[in-house]
N, CA, C and O atoms as CSV, one atom per row, in Angstrom:
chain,resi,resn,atom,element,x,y,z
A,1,UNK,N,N,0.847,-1.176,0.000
A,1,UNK,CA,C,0.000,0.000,0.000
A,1,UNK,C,C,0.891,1.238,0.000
A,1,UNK,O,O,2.009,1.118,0.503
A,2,UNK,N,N,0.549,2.327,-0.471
A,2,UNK,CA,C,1.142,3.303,-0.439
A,2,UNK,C,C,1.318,4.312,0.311
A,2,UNK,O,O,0.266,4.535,0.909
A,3,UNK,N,N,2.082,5.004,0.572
A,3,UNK,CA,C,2.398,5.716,2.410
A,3,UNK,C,C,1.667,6.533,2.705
A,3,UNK,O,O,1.461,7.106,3.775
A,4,UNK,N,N,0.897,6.681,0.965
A,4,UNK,CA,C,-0.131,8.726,1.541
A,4,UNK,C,C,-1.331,7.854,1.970
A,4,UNK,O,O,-2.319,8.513,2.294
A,5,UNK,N,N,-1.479,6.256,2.053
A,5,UNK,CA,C,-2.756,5.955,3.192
A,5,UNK,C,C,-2.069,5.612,4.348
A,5,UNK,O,O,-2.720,4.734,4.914
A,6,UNK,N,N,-1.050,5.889,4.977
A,6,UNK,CA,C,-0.703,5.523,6.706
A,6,UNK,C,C,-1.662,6.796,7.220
A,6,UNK,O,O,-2.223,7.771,6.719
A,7,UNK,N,N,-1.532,6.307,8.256
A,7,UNK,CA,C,-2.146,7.339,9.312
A,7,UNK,C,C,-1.393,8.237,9.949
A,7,UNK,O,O,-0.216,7.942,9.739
A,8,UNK,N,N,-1.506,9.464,10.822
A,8,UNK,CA,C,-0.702,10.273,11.363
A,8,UNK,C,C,0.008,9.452,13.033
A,8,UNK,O,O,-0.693,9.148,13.998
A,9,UNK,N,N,1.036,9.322,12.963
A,9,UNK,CA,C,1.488,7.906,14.218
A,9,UNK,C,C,1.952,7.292,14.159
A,9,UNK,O,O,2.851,6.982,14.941
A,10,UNK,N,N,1.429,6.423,12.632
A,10,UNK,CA,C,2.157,5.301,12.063
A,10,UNK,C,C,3.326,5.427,11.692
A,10,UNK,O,O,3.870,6.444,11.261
A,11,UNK,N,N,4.059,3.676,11.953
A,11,UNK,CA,C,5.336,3.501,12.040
A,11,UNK,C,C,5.448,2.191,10.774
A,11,UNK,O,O,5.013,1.068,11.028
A,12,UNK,N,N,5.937,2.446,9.733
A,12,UNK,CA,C,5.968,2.027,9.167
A,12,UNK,C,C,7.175,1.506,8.074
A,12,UNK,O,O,7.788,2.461,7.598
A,13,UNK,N,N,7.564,0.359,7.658
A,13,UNK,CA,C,8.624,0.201,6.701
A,13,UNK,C,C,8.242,-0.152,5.351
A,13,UNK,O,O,7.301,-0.826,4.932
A,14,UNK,N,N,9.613,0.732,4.499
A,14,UNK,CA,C,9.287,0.937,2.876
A,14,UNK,C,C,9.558,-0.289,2.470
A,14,UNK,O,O,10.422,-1.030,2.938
A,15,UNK,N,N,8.817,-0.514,1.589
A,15,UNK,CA,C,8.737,-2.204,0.741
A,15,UNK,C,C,10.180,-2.018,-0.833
A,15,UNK,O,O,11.226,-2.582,-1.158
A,16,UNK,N,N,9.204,-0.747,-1.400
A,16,UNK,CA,C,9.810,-0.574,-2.511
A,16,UNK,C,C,9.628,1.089,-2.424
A,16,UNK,O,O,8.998,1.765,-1.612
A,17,UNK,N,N,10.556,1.540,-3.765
A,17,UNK,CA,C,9.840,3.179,-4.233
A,17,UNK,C,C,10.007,2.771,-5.719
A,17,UNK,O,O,10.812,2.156,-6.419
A,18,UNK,N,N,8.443,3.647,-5.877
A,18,UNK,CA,C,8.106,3.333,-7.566
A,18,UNK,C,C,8.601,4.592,-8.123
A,18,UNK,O,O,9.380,5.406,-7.629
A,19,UNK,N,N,7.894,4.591,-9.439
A,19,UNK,CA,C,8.245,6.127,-10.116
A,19,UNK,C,C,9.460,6.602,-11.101
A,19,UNK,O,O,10.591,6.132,-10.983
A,20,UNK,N,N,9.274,7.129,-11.633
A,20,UNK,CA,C,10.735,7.242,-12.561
A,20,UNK,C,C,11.876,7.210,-11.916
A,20,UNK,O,O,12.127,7.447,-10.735
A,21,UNK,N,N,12.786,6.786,-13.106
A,21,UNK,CA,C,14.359,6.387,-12.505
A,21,UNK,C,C,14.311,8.047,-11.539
A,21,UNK,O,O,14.458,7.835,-10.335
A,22,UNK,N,N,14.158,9.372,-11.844
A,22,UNK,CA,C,14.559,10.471,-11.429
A,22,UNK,C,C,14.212,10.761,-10.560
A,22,UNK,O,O,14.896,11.398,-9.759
A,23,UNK,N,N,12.926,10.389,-10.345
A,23,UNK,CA,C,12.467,10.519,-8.922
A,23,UNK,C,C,12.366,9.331,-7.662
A,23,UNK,O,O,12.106,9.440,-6.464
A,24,UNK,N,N,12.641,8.358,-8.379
A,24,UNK,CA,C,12.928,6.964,-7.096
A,24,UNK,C,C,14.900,7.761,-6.682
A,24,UNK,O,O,15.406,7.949,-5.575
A,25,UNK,N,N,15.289,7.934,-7.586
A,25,UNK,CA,C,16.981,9.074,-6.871
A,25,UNK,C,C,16.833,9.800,-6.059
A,25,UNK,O,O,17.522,9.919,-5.045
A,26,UNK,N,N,15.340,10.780,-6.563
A,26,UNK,CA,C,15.523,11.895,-5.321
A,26,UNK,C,C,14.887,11.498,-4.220
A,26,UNK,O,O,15.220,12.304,-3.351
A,27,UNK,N,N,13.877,10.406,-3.590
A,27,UNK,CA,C,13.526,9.783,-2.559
A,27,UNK,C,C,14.456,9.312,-1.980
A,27,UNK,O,O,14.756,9.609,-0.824
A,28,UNK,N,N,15.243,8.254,-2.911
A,28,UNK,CA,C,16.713,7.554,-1.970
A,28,UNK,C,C,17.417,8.706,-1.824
A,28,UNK,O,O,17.715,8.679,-0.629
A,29,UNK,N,N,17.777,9.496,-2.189
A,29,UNK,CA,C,18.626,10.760,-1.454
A,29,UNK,C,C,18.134,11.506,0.153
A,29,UNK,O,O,18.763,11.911,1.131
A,30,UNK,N,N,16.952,11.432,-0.149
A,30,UNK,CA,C,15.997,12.004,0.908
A,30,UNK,C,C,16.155,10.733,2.136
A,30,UNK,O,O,15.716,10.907,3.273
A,31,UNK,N,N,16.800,9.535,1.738
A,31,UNK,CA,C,16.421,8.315,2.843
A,31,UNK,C,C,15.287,7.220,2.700
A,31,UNK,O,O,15.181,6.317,3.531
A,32,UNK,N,N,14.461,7.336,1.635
A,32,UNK,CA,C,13.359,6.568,1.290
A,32,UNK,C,C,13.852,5.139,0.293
A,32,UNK,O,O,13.643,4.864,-0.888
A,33,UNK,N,N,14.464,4.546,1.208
A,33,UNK,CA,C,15.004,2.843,0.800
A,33,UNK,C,C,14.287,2.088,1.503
A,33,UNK,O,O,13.735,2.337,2.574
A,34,UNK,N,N,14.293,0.913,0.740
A,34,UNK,CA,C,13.643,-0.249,1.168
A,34,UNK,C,C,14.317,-0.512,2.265
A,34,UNK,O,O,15.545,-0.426,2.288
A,35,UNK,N,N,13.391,-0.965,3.616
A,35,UNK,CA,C,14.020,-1.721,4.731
A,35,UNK,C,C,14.434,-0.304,5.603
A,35,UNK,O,O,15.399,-0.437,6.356
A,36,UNK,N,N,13.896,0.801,5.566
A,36,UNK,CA,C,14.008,1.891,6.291
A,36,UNK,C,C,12.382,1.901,7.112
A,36,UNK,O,O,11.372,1.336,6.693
A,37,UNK,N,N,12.508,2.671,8.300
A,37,UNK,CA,C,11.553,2.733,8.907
A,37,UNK,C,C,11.215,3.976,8.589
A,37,UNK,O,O,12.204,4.677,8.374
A,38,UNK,N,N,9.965,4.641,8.451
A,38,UNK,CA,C,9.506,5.809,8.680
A,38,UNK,C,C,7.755,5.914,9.216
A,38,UNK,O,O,6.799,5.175,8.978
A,39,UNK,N,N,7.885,7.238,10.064
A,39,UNK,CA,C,7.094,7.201,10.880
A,39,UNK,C,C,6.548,9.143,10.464
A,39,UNK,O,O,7.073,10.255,10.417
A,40,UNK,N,N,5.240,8.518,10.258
A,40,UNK,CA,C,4.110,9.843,10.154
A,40,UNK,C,C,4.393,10.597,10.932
A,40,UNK,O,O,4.624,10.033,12.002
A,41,UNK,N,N,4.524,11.796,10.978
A,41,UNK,CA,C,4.042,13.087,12.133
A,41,UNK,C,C,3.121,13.818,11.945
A,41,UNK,O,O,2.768,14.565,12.857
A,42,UNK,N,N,2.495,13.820,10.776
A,42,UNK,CA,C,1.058,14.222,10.579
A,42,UNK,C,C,0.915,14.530,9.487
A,42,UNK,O,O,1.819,14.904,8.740
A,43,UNK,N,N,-0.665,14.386,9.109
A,43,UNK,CA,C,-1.113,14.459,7.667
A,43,UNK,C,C,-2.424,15.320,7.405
A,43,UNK,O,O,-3.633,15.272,7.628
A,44,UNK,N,N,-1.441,16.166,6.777
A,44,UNK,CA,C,-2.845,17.318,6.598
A,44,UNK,C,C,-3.602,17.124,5.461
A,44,UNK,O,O,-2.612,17.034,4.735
A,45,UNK,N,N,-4.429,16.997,4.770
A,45,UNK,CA,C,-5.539,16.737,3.782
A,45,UNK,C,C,-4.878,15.947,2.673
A,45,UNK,O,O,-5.170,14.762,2.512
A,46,UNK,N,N,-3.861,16.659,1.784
A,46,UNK,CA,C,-2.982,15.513,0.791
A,46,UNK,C,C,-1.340,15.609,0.960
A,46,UNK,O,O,-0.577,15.124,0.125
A,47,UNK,N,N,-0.939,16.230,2.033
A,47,UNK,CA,C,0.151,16.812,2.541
A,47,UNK,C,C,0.934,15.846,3.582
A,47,UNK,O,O,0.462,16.116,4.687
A,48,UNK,N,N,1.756,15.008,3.694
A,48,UNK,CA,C,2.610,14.535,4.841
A,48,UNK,C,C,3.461,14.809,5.676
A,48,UNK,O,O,3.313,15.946,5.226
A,49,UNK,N,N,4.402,14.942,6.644
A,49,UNK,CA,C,5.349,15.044,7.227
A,49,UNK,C,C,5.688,13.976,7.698
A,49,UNK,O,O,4.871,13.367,8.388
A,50,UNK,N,N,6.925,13.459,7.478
A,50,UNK,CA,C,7.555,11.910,7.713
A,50,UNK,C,C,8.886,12.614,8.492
A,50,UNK,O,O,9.585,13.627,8.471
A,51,UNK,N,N,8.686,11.105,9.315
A,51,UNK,CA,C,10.492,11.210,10.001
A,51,UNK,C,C,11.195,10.188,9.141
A,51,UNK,O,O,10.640,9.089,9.131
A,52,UNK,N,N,12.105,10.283,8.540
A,52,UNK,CA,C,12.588,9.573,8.368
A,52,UNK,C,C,14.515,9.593,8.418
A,52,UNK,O,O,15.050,10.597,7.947
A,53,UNK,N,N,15.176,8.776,8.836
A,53,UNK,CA,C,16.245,8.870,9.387
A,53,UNK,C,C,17.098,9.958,10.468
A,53,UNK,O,O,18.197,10.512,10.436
A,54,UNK,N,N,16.468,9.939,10.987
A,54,UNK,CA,C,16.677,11.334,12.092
A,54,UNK,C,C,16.008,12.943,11.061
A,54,UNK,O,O,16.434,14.093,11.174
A,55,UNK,N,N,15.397,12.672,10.553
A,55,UNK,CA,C,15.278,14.079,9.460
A,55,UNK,C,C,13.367,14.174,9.130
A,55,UNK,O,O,12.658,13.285,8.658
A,56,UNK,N,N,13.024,15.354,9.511
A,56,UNK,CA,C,12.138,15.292,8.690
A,56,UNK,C,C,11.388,15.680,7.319
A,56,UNK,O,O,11.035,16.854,7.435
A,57,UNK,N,N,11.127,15.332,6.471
A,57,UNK,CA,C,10.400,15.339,5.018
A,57,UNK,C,C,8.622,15.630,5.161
A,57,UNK,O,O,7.701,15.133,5.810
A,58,UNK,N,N,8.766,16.615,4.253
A,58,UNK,CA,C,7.330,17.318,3.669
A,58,UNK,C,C,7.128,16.344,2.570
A,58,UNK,O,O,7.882,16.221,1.604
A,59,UNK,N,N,6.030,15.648,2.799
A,59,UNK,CA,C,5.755,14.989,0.970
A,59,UNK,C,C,4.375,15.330,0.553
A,59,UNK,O,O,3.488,15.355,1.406
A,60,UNK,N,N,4.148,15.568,-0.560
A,60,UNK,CA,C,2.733,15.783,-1.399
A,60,UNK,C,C,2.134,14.358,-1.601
A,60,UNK,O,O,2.750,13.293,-1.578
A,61,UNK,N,N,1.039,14.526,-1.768
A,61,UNK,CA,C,0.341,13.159,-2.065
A,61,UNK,C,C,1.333,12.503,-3.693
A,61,UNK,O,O,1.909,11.416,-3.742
A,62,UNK,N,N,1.283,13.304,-4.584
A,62,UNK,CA,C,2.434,12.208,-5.661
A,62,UNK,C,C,3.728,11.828,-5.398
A,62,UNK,O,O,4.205,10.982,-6.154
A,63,UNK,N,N,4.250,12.153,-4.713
A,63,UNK,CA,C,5.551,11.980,-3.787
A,63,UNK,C,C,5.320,10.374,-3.367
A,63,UNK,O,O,6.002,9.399,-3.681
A,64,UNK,N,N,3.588,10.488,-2.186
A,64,UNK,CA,C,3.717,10.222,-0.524
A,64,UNK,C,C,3.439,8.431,-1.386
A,64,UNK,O,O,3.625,7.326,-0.877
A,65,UNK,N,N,2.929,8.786,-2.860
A,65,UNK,CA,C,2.050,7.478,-3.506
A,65,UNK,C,C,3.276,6.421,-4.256
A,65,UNK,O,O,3.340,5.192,-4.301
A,66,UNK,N,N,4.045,7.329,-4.718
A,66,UNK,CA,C,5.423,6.658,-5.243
A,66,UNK,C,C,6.245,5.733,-3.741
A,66,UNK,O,O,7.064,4.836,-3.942
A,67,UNK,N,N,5.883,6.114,-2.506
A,67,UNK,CA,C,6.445,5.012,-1.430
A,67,UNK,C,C,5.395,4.117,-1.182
A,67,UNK,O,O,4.212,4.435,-1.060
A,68,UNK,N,N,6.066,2.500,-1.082
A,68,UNK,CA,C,5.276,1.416,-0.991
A,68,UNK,C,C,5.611,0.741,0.202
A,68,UNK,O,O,6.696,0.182,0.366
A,69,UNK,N,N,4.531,0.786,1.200
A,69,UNK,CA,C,5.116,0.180,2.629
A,69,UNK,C,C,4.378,-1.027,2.563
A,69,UNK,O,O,4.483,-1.865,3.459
């Protein structure tokens, strides 16, 4: 399933990241690899905030849909 349906709380690990070669780069740059944990801090209408590796990330819903937990 894809991360823009977790909930705000959830703790969750990435399966895969889809999406063009260019943008599965700029996720793994950001920390979004398979076998990483990331955890919601809240989700505003199509908007995310993720922790992920000590850091946190703003993602848009086409972003949040390209991660597969």
């Amino acid at each position: 399933m894809p991360l823009v349906l977790a909930g705000a709380g959830d703790e969750v690990y990435i399966k895969r990241v889809g999406g063009k070669e260019e943008t599965r780069r700029f996720l793994e740059t950001l920390g979004f690899l398979p076998g990483t944990m990331v955890r919601v801090i809240s989700k505003t209408g199509d908007n995310l905030i993720v922790s992920v590796k000590d850091a946190r990330v703003a993602l848009n819903r086409e972003m949040a849909q390209k991660i597969i937990i």
